[in-house]
NUROKOL-483591 format. One record per residue (C-alpha): residue number from 0; residue in one letter; chain; x, y, z. Coordinates in steps of 0.1 Angstrom, whole numbers, plus 2048, in hexadecimal, padded with zeros to 3 digits. Layout:
% NUROKOL-483591
pos,code,unit,X,Y,Z
NUM,A,A,X,Y,Z .
...
% end
This chain:
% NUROKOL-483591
pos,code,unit,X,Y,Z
0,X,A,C6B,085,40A .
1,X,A,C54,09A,3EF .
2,X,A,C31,097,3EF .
3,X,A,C1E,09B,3CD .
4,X,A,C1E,0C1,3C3 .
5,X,A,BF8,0CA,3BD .
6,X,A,BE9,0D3,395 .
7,X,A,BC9,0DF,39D .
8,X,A,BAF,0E1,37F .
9,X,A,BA0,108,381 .
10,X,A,B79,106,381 .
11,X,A,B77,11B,362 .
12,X,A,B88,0FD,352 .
13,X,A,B71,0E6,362 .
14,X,A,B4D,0F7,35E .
15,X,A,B59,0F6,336 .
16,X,A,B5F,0D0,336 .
17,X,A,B48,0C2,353 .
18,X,A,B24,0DF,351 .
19,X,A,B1A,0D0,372 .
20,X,A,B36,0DF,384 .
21,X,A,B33,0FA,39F .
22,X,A,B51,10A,3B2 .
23,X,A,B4A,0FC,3D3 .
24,X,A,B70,0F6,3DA .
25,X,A,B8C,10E,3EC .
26,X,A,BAB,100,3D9 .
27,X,A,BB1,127,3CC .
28,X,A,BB1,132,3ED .
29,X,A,BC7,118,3F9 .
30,X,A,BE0,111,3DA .
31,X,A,BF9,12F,3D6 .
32,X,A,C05,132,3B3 .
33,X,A,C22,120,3AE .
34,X,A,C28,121,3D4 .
35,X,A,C1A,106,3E0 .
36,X,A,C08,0F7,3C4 .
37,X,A,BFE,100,3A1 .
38,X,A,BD7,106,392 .
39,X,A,BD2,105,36C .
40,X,A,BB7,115,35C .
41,X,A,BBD,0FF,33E .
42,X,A,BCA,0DA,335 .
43,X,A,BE9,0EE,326 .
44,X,A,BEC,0FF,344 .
45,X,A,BF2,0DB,357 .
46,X,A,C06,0D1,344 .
47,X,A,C1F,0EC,344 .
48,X,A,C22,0EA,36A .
49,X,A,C20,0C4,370 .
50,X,A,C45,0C7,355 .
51,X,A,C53,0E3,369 .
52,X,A,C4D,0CE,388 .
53,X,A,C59,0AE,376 .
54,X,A,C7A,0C2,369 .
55,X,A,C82,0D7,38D .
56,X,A,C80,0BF,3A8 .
57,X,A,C8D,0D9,3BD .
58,X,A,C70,0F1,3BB .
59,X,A,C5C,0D3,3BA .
60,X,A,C69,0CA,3DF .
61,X,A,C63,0ED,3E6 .
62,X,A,C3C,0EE,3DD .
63,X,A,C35,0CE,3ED .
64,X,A,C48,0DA,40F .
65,X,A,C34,0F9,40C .
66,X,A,C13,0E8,404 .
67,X,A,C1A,0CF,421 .
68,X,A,C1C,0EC,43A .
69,X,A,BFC,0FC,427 .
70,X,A,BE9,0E1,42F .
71,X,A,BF6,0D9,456 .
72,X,A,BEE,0FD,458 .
73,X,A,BCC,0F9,44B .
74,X,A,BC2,0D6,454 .
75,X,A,BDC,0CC,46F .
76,X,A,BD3,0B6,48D .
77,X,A,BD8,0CC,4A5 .
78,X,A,BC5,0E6,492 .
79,X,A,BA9,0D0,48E .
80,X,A,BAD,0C3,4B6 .
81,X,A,BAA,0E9,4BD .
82,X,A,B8B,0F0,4A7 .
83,X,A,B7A,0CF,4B5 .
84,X,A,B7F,0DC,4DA .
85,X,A,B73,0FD,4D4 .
86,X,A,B52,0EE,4C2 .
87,X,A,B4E,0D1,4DC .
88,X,A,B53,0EF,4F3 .
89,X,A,B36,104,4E1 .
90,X,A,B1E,0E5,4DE .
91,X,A,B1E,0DE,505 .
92,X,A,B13,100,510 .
93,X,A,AF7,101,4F2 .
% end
């Protein structure tokens, strides 16, 4: 099974076309260059990598397995179970 590869709009790109914008996300701190995902700093840019992904289904697989393990290892349930414990843990004694 492959999940959908991520192209990520760069917030250069997006402060250019939408002035309200702020960078208040993490995708570049998440998203590994052509590891497990692609960002674009330009409609070009997109482009390009949603064709490579569309032409190499192989490194396609690869960047969605890898961005599936990114984000169990970020956002996983028993990550989150964890981090709910510990904060459950720290409200009780407050």
């Amino acid at each position: 099974m492959v999940g959908v590869p991520v192209v990520a709009i760069d917030s250069k790109l997006a402060r250019a076309n939408f002035p309200e914008s702020h960078d208040f996300y993490e995708v570049d701190t998440i998203i590994r260059q052509g590891k497990n995902g692609f960002i674009g700093e330009s409609v070009a840019d997109m482009r390009k990598y949603i064709e490579i992904l569309l032409k190499d289904f192989g490194l396609a697989k690869q960047i969605s397995d890898n961005a599936r393990q990114t984000a169990i290892n970020i956002f996983g349930k028993d990550l989150m179970y964890k981090k709910w414990q510990e904060f459950l843990a720290k409200s009780k004694k407050e």
